[in-house]
N, C-alpha and C positions, 0 to 999 in steps of 0.2 A: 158523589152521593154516598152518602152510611147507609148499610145495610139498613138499619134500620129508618131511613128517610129522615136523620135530622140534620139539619146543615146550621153554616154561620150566622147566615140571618135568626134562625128559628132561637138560636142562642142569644143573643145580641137584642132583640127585639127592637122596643123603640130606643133602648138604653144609648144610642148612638147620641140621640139628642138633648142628653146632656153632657158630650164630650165638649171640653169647652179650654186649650191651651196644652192640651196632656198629648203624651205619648199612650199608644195601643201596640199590643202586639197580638196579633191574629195568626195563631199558630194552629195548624192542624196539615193533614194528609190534603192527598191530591184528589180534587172531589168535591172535599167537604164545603165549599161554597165561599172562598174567602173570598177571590178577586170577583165572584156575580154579586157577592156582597158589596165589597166597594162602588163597584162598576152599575149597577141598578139597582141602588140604596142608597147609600151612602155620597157618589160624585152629581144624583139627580139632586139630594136635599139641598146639597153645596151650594151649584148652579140656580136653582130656583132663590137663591138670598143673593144671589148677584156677587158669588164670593169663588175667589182664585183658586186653582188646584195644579198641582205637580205631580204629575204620576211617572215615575224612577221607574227605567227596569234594568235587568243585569244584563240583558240580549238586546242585541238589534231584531232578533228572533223574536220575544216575548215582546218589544214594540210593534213589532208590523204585525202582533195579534190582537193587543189592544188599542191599538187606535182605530182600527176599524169601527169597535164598539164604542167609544167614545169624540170619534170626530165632528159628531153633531153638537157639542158644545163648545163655546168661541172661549169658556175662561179657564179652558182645562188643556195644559200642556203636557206632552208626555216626550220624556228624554230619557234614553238612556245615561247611568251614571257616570260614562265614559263624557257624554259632552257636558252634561253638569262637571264634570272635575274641568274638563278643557273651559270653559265659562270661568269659572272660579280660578284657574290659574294667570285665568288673561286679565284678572279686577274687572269683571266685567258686572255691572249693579244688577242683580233679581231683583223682578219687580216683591210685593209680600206676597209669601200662598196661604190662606187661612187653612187650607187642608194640602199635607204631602203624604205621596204613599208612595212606601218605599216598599218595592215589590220585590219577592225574591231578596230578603235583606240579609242572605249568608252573604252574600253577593261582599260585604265588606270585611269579613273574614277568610272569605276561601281565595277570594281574588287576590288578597294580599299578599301570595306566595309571590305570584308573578307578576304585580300591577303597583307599582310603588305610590299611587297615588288615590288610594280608596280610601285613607283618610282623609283626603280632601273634603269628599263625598259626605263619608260619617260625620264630620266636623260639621260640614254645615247643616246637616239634615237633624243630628242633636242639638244643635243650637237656636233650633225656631222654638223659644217658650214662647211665642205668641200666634202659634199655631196648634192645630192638630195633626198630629202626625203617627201617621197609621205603619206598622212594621208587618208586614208581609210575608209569612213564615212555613216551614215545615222540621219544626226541631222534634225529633219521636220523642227523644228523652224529656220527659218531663221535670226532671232531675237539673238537663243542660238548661231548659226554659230558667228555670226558677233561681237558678246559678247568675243567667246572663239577666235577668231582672234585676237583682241583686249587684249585682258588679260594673256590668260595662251600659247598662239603661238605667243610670239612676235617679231620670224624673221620670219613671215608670210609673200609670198610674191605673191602666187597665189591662189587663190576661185575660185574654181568650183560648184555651187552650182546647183542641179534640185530637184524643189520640185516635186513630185508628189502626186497625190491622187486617188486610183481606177484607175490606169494606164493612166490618162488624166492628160496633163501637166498644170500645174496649174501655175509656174514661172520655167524660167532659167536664170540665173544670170553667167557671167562672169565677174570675176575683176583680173586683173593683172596690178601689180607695177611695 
């Protein structure tokens, strides 16, 4: 929560409903409402159209806390990135996800020091243009956002960005292409 009570939903409104094949990155502090946004918004809309989802996390930790909120739906999977690389090394076929969300998504830069296989990961989670695919974030620098927008998410098509600092909003940034 921002000090001032505005969260990601409240930014995002219904504008989710016209994501349609794009990448998102949903960047802000810890609080600011990103995963209650995907998780009861955004994976309810999913499911009510009878459509697949993938939820990525960097923890076996961060799964055993979001699947408790999400195991009431039958077409939403939730893996950590460790068994998606292990899947994809074995050619094992994913079924299609209309929606992935790749949570905690430094997760394939910082892991790379020690984990030689998170470009597995990256590789195929950039590669769904026939999906939406939501990136899961806390970059402060707005600077570094707009860097890796530019560089390494090049079919970037939506920024969400809220800095915060000591729960008082400090910038909120919308850009949509």
């Amino acid at each position: 929560m921002l000090g001032s009570n505005i969260y990601m939903s409240d930014i995002i409104g219904e504008l989710y409903t016209t994501w349609k094949d794009c990448l998102v990155i949903l960047n802000g502090g810890t609080g600011c409402g990103k995963s209650h946004f995907v998780i009861n918004v955004l994976i309810p809309c999913y499911v009510s159209q009878n459509k697949r989802i993938l939820y990525l996390c960097n923890r076996e930790k961060l799964e055993s806390q979001v699947k408790p909120q999400i195991n009431r739906y039958p077409l939403v999977t939730v893996w950590t990135y460790q068994r998606l690389q292990a899947k994809l090394r074995k050619k094992k076929n994913l079924p299609k996800y209309d929606l992935i969300v790749s949570d905690e998504c430094h997760y394939f830069w910082t892991d790379a020091k020690f984990n030689s296989y998170t470009d597995i990961a990256y590789q195929y989670v950039m590669s769904q243009t026939q999906s939406v695919v939501i990136l899961i974030a806390f970059l402060a620098n707005w600077k570094l956002t707009e860097r890796l927008s530019r560089i390494i998410f090049l079919k970037l098509k939506k920024v969400i960005h809220m800095l915060n600092e000591y729960l008082h909003t400090k910038r909120i940034t919308a850009r949509f292409n």
